[in-house]
C-alpha positions in Angstrom: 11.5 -31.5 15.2 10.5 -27.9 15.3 6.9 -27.6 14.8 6.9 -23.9 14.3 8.9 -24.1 11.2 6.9 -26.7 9.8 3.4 -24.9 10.1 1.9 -22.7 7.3 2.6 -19.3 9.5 6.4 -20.7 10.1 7.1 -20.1 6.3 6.2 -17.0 6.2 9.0 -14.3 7.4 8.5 -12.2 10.5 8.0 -8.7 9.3 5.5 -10.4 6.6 3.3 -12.0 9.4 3.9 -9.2 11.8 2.1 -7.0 9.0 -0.8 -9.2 8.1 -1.7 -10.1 11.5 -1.3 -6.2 13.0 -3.8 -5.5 9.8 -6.0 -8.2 10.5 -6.2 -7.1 14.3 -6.9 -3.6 13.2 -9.7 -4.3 10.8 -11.0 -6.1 13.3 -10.8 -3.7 15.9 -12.6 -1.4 13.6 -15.3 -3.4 12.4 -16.4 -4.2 16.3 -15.6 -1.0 17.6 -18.0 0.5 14.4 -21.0 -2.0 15.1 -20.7 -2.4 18.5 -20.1 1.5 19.6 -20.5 3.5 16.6 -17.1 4.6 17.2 -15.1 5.2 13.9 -11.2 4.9 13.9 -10.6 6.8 10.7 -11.5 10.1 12.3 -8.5 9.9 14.2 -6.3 7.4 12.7 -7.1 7.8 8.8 -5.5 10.2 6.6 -7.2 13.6 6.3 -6.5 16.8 3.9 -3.8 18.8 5.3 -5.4 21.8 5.2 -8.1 20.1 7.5 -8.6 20.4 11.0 -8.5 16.8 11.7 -5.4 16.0 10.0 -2.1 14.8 12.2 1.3 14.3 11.1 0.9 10.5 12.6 -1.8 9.9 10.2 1.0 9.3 7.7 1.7 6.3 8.8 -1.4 4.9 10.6 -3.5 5.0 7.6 -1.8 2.7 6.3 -2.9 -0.1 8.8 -6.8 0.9 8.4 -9.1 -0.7 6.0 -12.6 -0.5 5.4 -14.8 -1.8 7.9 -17.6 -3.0 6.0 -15.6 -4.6 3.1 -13.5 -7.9 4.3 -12.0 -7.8 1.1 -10.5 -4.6 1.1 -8.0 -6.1 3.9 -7.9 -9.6 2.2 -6.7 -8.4 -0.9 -4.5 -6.1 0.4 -2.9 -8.6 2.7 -2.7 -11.6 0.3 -0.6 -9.4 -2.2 1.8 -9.0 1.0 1.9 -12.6 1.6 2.5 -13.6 -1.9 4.9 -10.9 -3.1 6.4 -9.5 0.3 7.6 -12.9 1.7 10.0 -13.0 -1.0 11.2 -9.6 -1.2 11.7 -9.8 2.8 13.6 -13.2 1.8 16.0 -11.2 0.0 16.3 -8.1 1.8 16.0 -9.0 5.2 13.8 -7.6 7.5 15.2 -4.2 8.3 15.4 -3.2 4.9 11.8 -4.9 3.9 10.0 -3.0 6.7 11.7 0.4 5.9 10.3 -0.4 2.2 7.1 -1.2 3.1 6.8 2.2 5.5 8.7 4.4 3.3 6.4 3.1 0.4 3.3 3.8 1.8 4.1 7.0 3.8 5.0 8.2 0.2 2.2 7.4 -1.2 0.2 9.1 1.4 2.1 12.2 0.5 1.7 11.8 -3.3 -2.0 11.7 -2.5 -1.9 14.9 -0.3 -0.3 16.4 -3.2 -2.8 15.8 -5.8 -5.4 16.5 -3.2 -4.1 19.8 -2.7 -3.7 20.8 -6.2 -7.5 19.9 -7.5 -8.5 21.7 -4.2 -6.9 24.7 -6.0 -9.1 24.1 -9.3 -12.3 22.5 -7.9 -16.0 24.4 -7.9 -16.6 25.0 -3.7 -18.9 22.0 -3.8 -16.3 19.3 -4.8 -13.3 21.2 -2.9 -15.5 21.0 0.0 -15.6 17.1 -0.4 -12.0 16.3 -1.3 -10.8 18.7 2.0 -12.9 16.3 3.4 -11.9 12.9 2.1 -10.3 10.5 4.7 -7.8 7.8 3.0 -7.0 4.5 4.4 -5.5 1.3 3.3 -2.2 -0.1 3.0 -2.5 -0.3 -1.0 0.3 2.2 -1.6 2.6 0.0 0.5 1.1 -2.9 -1.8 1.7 -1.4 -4.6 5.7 -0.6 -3.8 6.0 -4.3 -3.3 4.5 -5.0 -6.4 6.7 -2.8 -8.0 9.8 -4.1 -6.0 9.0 -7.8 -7.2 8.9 -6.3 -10.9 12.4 -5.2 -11.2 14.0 -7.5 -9.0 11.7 -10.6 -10.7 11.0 -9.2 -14.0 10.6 -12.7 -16.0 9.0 -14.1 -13.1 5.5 -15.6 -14.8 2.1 -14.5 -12.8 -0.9 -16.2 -13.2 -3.6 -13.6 -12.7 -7.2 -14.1 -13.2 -9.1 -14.1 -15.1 -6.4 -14.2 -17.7 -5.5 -18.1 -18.6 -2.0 -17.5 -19.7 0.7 -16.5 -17.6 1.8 -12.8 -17.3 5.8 -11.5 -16.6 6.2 -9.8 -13.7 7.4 -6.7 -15.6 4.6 -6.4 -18.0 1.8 -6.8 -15.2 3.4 -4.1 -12.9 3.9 -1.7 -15.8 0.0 -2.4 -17.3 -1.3 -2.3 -13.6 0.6 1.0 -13.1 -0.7 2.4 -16.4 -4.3 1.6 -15.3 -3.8 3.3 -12.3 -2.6 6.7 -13.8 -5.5 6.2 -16.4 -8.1 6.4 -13.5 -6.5 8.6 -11.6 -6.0 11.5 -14.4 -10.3 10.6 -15.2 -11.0 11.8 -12.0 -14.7 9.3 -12.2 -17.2 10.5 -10.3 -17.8 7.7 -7.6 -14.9 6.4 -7.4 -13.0 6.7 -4.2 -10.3 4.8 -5.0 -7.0 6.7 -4.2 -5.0 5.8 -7.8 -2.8 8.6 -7.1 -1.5 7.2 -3.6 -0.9 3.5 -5.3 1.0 5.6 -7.8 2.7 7.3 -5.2 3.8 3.9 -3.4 5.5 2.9 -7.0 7.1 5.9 -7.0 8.6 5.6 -3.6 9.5 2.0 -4.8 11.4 3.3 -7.4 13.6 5.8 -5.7 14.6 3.3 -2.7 15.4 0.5 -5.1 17.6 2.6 -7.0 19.5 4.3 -3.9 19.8 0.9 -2.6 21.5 -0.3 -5.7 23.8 2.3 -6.1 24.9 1.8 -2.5 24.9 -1.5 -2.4 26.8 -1.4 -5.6 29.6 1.2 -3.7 29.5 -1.2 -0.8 30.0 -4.0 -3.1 26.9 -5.7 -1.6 24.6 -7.7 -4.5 21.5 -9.4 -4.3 
């Protein structure tokens, strides 16, 4: 009998676990690496303004495996959405195509949220532009967010029990109203909130584009899902 395939981590696909556990490594990496030497990883590895000195074109994609060290849930959240949603999507795909998602996802949404950076920057008193060319954004929500919005057009009747609601939600109807929320926040501009709604829009966006290219090849190719 094969043990390996009988343990909780042997359900889970490959590029899945490879994802939480790189994330979970990072965080942690950060979080010691913070206390123990007041070294800071974002400053080298998060994803600054363009127009800033500190910003690298590798940031595009390493941001997306930083989290915040102080806040275990930020990388909890994050990774339980990729447990619960990407497993299944990777299920379908396969792991080529489920990796390229989730990179092409949230290297999108990083660019989405350079975008909107750059364009406030243009509009902003000094004192806020200052802030914003300033602003450092990590996380792998964007990527989450593509995989939500993956799961809600290939799984759109698929019910979703999401608290604190006690009814059951479609998958369709929670992506859409999640998505909605997002643009809400994200056109309010709240001051405080440092929540990058623009780069989980951005993810969706992305989403949307590869699903459809993939269905109109896969469609040529005569390959269905």
């Amino acid at each position: 009998m094969d043990n390996q395939r009988n343990s909780f981590a042997g359900v889970i696909p490959t590029v899945t676990k490879n994802i939480i556990i790189i994330n979970g490594i990072i965080w942690l990496a950060q979080f010691v690496l913070l206390n123990r030497f007041g070294l800071d990883l974002s400053k080298w590895l998060g994803l600054h303004f363009i127009k800033s000195d500190q910003f690298h074109i590798y940031q595009m994609v390493s941001y997306m495996f930083l989290h915040d060290p102080y806040s275990i849930s930020h990388v909890f959240f994050n990774m339980f959405a990729v447990f619960m949603f990407g497993r299944t999507l990777e299920q379908v795909w396969g792991q080529k195509r489920f990796l390229s998602y989730y990179l092409v996802t949230g290297i999108g949404a990083g660019l989405i949220q350079m975008i909107v950076l750059f364009l406030r920057v243009q509009s902003e008193i000094p004192v806020e532009m200052y802030s914003m060319v300033n602003s450092v954004t990590i996380g792998a929500s964007g990527a989450v967010f593509g995989i939500l919005l993956a799961f809600g057009m290939l799984f759109p009747n698929s019910q979703l029990f999401i608290i604190p609601f006690p009814f059951p939600i479609k998958a369709k109807w929670f992506v859409l109203g999640y998505g909605l929320l997002e643009l809400f926040f994200g056109v309010a501009n709240r001051t405080g909130d440092n929540v990058a709604h623009f780069a989980h829009l951005g993810g969706m966006l992305f989403g949307i584009f590869m699903i459809l290219y993939w269905k109109k090849k896969d469609k040529k190719y005569g390959r269905f899902y």
